[in-house]
PDB file of N, CA, C and O in Angstrom:
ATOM      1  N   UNK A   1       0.811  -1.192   0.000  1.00  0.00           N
ATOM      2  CA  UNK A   1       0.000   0.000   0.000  1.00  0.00           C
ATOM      3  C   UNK A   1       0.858   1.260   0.000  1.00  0.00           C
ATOM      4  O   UNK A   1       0.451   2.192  -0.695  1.00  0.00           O
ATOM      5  N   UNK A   2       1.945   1.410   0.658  1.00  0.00           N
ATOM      6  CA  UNK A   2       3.094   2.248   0.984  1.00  0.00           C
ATOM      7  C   UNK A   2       3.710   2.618  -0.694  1.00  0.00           C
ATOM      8  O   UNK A   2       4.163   3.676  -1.130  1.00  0.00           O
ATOM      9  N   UNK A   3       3.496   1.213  -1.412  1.00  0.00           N
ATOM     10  CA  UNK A   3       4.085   2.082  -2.640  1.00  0.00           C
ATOM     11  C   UNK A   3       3.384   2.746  -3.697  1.00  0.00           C
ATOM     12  O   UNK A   3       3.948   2.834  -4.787  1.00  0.00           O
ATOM     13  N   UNK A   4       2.289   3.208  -3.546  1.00  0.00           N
ATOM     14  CA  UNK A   4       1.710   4.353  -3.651  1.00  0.00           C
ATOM     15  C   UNK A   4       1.973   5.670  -3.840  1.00  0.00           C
ATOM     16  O   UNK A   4       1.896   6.479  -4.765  1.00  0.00           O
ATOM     17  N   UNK A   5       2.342   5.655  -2.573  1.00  0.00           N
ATOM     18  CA  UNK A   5       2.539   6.900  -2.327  1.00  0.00           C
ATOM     19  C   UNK A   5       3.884   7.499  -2.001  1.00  0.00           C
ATOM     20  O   UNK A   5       4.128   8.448  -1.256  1.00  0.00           O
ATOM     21  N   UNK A   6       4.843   6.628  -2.827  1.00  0.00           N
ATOM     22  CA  UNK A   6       6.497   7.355  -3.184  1.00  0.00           C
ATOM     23  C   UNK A   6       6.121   7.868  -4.466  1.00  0.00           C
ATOM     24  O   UNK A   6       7.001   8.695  -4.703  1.00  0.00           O
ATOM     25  N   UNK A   7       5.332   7.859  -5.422  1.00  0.00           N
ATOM     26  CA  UNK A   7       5.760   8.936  -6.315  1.00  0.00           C
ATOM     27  C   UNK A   7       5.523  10.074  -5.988  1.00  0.00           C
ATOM     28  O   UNK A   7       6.397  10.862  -6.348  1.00  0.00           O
ATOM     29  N   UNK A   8       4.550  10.581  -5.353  1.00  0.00           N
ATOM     30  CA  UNK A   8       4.079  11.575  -4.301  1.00  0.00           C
ATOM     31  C   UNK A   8       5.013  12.641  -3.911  1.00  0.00           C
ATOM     32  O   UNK A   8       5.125  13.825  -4.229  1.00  0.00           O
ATOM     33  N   UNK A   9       5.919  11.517  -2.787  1.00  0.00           N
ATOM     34  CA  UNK A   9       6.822  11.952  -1.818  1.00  0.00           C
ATOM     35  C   UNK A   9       7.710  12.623  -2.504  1.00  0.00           C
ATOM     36  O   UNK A   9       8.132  13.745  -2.224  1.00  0.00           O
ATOM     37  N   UNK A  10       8.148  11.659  -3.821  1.00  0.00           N
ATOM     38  CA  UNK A  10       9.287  12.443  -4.682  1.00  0.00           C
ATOM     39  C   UNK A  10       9.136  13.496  -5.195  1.00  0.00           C
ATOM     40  O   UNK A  10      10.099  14.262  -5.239  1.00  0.00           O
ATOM     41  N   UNK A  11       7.908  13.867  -5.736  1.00  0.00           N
ATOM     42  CA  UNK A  11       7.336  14.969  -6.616  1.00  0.00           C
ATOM     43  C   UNK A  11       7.213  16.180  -5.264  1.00  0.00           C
ATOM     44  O   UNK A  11       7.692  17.314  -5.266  1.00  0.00           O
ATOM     45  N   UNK A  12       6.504  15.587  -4.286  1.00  0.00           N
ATOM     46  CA  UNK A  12       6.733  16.757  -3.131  1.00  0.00           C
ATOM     47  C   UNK A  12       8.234  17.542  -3.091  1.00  0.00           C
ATOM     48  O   UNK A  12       8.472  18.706  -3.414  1.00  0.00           O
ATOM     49  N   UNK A  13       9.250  16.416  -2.537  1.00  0.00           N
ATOM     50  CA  UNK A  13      10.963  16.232  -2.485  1.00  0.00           C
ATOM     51  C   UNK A  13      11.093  17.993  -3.906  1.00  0.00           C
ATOM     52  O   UNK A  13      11.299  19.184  -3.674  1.00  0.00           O
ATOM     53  N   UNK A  14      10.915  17.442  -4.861  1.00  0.00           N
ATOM     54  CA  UNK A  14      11.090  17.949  -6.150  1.00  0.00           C
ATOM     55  C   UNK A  14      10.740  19.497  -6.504  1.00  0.00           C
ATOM     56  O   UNK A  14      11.421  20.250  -7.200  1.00  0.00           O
ATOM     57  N   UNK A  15       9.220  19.854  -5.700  1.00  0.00           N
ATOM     58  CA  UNK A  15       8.805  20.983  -5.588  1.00  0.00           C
ATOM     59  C   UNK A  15       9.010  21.716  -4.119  1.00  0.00           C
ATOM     60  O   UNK A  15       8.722  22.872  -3.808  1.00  0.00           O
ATOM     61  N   UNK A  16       9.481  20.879  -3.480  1.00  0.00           N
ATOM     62  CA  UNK A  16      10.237  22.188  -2.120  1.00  0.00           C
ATOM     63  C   UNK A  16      11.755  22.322  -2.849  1.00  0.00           C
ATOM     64  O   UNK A  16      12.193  23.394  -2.432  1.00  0.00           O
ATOM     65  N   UNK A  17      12.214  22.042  -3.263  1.00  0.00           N
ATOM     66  CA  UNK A  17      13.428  22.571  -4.095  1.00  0.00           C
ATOM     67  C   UNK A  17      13.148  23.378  -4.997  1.00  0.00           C
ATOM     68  O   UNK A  17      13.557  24.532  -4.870  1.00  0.00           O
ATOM     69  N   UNK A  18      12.613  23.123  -5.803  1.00  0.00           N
ATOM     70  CA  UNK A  18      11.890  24.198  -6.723  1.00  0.00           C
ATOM     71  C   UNK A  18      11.412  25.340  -5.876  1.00  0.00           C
ATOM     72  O   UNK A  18      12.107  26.341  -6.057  1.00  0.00           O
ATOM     73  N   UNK A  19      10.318  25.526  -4.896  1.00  0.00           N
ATOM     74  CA  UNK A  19      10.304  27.125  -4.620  1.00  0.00           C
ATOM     75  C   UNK A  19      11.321  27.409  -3.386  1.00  0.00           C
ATOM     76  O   UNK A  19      10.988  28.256  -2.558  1.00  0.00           O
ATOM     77  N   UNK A  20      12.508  26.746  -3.249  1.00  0.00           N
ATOM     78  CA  UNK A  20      13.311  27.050  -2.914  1.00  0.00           C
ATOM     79  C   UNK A  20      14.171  27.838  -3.537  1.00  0.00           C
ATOM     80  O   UNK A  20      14.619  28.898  -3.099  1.00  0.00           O
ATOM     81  N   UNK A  21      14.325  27.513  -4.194  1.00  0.00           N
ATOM     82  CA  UNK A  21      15.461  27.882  -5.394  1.00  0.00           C
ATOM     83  C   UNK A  21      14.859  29.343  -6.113  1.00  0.00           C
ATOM     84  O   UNK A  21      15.621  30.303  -6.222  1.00  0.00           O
ATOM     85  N   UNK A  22      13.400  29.426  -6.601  1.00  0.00           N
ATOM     86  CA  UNK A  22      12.832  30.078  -6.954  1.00  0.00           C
ATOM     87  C   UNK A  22      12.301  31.453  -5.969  1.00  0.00           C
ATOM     88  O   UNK A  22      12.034  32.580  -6.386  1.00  0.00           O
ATOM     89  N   UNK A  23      12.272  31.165  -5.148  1.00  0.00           N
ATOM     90  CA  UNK A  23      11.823  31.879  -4.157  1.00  0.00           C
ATOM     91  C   UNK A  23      10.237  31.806  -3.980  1.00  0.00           C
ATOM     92  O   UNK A  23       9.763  32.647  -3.216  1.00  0.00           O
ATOM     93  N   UNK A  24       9.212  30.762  -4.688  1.00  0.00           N
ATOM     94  CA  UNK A  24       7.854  30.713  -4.614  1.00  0.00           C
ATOM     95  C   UNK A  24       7.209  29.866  -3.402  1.00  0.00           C
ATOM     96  O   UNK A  24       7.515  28.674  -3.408  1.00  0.00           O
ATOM     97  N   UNK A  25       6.510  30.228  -2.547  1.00  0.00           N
ATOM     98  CA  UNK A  25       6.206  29.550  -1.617  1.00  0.00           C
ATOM     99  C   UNK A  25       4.696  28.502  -2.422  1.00  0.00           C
ATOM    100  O   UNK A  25       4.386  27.458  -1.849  1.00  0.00           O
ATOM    101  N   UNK A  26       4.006  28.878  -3.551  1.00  0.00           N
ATOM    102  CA  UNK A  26       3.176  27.974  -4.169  1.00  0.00           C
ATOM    103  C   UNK A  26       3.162  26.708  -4.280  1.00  0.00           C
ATOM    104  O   UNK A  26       2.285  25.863  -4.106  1.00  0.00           O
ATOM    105  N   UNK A  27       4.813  26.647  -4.757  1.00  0.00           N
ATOM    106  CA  UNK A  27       5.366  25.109  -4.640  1.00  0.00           C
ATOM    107  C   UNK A  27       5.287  23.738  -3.594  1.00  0.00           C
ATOM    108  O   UNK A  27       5.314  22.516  -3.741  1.00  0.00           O
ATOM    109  N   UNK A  28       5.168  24.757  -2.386  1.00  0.00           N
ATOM    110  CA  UNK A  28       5.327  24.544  -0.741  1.00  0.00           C
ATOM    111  C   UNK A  28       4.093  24.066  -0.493  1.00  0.00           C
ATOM    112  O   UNK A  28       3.982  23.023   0.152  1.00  0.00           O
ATOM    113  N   UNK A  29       2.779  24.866  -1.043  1.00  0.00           N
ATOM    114  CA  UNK A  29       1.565  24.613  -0.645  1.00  0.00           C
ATOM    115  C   UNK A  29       1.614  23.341  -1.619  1.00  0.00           C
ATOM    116  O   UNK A  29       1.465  22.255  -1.059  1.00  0.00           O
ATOM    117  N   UNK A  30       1.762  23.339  -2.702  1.00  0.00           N
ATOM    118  CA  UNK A  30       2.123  21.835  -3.734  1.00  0.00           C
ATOM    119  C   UNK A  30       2.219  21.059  -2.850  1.00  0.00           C
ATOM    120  O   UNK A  30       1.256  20.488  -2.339  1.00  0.00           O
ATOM    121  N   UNK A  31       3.572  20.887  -2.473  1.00  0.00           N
ATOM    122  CA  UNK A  31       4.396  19.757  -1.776  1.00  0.00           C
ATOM    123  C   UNK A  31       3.316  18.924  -0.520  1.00  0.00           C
ATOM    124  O   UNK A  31       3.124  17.724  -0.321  1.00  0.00           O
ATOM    125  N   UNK A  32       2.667  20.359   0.280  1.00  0.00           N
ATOM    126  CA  UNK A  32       2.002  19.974   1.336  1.00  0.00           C
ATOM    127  C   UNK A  32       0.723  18.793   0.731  1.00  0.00           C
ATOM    128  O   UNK A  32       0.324  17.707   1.152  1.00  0.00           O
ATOM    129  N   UNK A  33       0.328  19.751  -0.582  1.00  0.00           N
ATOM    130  CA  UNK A  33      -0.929  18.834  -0.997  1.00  0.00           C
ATOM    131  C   UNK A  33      -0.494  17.446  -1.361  1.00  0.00           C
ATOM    132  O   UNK A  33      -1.313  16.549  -1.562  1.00  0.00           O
ATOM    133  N   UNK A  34       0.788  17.280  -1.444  1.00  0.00           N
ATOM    134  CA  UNK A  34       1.141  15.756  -2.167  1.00  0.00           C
ATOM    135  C   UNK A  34       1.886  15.335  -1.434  1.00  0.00           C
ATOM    136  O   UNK A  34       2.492  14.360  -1.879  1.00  0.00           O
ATOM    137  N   UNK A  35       2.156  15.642  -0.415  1.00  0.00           N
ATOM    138  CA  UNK A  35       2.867  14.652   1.065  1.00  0.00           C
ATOM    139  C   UNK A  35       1.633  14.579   2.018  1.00  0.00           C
ATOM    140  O   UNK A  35       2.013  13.881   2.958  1.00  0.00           O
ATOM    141  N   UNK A  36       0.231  14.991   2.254  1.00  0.00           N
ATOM    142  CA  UNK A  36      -0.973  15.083   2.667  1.00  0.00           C
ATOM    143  C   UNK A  36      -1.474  13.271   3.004  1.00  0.00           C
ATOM    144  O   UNK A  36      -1.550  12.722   4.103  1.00  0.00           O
ATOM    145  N   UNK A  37      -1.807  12.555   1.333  1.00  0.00           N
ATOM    146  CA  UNK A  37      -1.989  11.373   1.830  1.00  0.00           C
ATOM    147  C   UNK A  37      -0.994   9.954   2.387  1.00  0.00           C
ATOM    148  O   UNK A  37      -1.300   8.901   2.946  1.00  0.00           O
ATOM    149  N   UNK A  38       0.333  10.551   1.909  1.00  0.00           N
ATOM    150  CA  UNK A  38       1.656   9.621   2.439  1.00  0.00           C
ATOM    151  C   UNK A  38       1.019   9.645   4.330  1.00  0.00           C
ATOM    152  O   UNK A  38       0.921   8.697   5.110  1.00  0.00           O
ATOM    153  N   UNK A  39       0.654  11.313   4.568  1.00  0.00           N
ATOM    154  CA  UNK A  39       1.079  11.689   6.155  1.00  0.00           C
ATOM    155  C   UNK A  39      -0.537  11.226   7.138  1.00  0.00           C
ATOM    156  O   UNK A  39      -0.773  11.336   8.341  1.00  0.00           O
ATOM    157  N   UNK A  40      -1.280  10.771   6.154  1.00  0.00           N
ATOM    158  CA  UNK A  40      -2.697  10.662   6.648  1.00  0.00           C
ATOM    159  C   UNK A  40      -2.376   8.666   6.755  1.00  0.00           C
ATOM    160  O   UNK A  40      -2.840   7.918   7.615  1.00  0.00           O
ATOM    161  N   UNK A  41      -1.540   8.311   5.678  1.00  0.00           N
ATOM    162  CA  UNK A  41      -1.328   6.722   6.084  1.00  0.00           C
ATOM    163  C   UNK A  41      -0.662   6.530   7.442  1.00  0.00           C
ATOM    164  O   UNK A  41      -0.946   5.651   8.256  1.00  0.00           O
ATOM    165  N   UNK A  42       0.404   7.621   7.589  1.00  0.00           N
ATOM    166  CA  UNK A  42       1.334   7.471   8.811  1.00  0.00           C
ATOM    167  C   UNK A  42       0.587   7.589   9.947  1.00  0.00           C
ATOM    168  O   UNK A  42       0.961   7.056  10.991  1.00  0.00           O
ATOM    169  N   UNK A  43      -0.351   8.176   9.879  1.00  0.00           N
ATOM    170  CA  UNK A  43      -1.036   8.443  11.166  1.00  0.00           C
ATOM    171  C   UNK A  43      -1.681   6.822  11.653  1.00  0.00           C
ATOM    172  O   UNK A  43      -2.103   6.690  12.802  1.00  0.00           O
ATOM    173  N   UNK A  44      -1.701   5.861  10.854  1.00  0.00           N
ATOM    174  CA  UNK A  44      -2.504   4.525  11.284  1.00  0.00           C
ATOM    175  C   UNK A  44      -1.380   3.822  11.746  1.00  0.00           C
ATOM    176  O   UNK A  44      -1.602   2.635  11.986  1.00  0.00           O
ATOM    177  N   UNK A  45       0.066   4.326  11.987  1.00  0.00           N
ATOM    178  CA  UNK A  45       0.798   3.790  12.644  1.00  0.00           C
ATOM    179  C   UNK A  45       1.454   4.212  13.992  1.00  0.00           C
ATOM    180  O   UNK A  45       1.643   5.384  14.320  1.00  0.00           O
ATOM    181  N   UNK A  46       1.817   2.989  14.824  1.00  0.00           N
ATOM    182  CA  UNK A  46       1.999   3.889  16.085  1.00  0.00           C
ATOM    183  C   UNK A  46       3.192   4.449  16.267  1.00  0.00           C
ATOM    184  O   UNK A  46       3.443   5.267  17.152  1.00  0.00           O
ATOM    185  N   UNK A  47       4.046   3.989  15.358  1.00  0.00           N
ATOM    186  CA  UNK A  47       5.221   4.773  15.855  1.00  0.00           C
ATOM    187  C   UNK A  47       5.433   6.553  15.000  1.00  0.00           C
ATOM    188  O   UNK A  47       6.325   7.338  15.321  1.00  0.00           O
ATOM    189  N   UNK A  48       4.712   6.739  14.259  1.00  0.00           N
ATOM    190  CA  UNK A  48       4.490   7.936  13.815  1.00  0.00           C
ATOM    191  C   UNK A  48       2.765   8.529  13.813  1.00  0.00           C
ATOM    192  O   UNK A  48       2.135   9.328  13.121  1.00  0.00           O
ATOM    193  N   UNK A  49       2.600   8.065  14.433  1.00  0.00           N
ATOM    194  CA  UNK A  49       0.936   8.264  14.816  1.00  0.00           C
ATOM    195  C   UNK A  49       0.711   9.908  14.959  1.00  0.00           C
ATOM    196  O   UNK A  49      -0.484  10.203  14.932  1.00  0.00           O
ATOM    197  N   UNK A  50       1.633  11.059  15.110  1.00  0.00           N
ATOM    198  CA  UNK A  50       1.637  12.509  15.920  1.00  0.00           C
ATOM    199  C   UNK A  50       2.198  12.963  14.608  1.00  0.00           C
ATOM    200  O   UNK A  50       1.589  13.794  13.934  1.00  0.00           O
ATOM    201  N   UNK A  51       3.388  12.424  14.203  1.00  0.00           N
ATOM    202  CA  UNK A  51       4.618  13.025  13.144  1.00  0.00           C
ATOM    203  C   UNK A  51       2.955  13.233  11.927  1.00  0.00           C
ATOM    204  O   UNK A  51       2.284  14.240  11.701  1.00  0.00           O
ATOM    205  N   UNK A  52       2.833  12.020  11.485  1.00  0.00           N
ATOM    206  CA  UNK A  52       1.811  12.243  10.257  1.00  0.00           C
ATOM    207  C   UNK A  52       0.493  12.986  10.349  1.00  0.00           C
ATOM    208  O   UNK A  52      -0.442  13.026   9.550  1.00  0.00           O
ATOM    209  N   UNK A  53       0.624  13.443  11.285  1.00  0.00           N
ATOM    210  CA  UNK A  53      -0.055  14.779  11.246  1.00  0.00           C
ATOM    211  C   UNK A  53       0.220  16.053  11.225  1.00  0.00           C
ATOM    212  O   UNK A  53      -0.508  17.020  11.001  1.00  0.00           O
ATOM    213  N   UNK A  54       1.650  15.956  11.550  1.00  0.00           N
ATOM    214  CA  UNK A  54       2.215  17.276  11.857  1.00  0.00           C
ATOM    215  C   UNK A  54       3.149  17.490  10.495  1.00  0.00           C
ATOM    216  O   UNK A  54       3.787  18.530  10.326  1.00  0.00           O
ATOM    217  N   UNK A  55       3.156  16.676   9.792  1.00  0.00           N
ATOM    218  CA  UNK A  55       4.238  16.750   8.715  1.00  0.00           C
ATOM    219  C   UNK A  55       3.977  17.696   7.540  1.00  0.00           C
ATOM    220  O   UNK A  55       4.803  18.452   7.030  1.00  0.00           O
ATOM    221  N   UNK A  56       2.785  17.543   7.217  1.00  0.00           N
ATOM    222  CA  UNK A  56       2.106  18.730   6.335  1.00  0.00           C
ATOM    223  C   UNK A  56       2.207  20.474   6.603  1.00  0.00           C
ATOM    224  O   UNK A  56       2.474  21.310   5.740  1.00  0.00           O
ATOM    225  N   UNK A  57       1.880  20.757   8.199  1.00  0.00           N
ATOM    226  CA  UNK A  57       2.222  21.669   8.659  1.00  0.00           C
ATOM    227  C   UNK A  57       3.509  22.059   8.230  1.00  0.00           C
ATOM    228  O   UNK A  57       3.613  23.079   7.549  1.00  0.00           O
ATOM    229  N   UNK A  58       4.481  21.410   8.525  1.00  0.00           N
ATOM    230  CA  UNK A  58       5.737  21.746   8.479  1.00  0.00           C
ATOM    231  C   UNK A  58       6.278  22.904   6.768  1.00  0.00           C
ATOM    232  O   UNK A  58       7.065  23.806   6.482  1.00  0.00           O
ATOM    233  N   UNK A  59       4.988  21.873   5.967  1.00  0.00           N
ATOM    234  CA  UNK A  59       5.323  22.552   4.235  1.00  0.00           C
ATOM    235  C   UNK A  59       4.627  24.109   4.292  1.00  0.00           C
ATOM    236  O   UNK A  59       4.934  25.158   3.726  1.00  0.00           O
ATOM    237  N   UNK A  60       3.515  23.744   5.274  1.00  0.00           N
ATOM    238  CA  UNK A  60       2.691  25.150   5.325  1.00  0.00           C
ATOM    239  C   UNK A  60       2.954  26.277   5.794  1.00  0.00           C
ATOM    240  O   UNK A  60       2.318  27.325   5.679  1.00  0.00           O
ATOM    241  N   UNK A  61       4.500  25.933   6.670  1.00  0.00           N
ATOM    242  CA  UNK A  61       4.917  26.542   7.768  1.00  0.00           C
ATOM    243  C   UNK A  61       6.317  27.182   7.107  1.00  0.00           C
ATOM    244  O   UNK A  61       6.762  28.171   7.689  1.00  0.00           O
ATOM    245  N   UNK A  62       6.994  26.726   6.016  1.00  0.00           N
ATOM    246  CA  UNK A  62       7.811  26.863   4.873  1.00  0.00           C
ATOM    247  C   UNK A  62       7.119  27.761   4.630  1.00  0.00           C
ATOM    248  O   UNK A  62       7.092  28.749   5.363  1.00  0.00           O
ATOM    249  N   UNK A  63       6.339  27.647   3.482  1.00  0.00           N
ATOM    250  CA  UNK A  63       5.615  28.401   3.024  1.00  0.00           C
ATOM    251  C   UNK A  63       5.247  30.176   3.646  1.00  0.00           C
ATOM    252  O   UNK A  63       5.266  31.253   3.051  1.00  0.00           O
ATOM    253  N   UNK A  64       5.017  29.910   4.693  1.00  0.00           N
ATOM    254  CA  UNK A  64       4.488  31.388   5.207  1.00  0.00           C
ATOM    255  C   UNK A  64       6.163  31.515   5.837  1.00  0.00           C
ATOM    256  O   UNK A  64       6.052  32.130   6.898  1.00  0.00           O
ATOM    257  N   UNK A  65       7.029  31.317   5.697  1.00  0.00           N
ATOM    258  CA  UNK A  65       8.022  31.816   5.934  1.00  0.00           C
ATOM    259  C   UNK A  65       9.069  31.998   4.827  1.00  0.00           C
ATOM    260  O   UNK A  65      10.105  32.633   5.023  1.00  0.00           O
ATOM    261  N   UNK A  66       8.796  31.481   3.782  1.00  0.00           N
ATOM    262  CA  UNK A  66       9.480  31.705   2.314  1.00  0.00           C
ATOM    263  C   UNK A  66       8.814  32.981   2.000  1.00  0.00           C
ATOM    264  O   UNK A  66       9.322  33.913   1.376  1.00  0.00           O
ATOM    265  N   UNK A  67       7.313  32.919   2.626  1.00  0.00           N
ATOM    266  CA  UNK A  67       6.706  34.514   1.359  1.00  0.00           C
ATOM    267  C   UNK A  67       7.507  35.518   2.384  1.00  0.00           C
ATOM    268  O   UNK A  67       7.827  36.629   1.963  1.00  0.00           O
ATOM    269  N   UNK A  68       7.878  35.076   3.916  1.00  0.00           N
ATOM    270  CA  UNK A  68       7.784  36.841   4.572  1.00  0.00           C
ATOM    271  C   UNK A  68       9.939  36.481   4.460  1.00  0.00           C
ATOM    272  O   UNK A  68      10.738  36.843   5.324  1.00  0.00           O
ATOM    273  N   UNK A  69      10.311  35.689   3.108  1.00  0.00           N
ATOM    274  CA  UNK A  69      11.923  35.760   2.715  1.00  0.00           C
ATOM    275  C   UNK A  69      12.468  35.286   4.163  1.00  0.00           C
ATOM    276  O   UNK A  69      13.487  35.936   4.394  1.00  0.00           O
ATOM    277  N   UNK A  70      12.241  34.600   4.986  1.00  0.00           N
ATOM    278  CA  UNK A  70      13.091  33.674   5.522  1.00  0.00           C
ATOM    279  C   UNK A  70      13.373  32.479   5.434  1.00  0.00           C
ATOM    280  O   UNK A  70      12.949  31.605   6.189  1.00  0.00           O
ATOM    281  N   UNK A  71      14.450  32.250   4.088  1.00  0.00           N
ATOM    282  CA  UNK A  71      14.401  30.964   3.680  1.00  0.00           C
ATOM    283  C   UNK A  71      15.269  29.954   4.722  1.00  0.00           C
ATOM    284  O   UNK A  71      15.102  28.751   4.521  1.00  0.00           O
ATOM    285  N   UNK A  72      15.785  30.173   5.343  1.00  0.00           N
ATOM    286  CA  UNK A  72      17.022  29.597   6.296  1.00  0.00           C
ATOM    287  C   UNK A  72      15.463  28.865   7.031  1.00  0.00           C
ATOM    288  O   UNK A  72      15.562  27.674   7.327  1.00  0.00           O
ATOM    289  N   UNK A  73      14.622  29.285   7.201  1.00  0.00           N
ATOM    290  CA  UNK A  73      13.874  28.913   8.126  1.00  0.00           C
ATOM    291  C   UNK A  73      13.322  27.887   7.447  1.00  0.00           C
ATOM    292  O   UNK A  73      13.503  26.736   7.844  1.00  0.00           O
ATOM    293  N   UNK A  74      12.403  28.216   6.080  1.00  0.00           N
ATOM    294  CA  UNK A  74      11.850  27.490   4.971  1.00  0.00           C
ATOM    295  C   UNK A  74      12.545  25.763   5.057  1.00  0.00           C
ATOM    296  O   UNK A  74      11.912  24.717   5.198  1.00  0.00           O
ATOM    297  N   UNK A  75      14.007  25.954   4.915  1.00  0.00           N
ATOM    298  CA  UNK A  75      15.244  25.162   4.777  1.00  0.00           C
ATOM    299  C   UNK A  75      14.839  23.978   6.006  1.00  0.00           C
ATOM    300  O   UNK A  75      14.512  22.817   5.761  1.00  0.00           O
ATOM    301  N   UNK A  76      14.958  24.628   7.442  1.00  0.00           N
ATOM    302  CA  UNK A  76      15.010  23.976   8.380  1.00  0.00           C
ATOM    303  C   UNK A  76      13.446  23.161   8.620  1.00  0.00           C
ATOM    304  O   UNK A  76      13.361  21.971   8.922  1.00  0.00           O
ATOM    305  N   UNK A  77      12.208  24.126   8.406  1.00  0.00           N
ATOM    306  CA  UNK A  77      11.141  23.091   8.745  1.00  0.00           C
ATOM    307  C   UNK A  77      10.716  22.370   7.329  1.00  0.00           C
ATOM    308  O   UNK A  77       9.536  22.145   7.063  1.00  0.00           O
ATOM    309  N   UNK A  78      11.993  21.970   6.293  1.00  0.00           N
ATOM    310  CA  UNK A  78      11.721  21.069   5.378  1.00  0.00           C
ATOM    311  C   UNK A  78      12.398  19.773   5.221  1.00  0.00           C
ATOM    312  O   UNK A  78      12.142  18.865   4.431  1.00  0.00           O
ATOM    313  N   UNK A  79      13.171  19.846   5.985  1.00  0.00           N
ATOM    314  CA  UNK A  79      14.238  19.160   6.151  1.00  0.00           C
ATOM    315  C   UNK A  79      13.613  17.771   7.090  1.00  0.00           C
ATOM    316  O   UNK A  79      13.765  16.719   6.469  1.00  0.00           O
ATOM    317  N   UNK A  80      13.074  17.636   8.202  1.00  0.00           N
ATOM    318  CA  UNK A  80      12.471  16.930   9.093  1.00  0.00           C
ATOM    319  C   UNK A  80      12.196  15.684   7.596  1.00  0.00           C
ATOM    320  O   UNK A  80      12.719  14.598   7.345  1.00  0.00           O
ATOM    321  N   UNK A  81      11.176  16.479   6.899  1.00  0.00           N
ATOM    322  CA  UNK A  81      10.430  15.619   5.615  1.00  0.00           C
ATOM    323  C   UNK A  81      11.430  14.791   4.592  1.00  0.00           C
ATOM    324  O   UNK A  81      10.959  14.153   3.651  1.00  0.00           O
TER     325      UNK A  81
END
């Protein structure tokens, strides 16, 4: 079932570099929408039961910190993913 949802992950992977690089936080909201159902499977497990919920945040949280140009920050809550 898990392999599903690596093309996903990669294409997410693919577009936080992209509005990295670019400076677009759009990409970010992308990424979030396509690491969303990887992080909704994680949640049916117990050892990431908290993480796969919180993991999406993390792109959203990029995001509003790429638009106000703190990418160092962008960098760090993408990295976890």
């Amino acid at each position: 079932m898990g392999l599903f949802f690596w093309p996903f992950m990669i294409a997410s992977i693919i577009f936080s570099f992209i509005a990295l690089i670019l400076k677009r936080p759009i990409f970010l909201v992308i990424s979030c929408l396509l690491v969303t159902p990887l992080s909704l499977y994680l949640t049916a497990t117990p050892h990431f039961e908290w993480w796969g919920v919180i993991f999406p945040f993390f792109y959203l949280g990029a995001a509003l910190s790429l638009s106000k140009n703190m990418r160092w920050l962008s960098v760090v809550l993408i990295s976890p993913n």
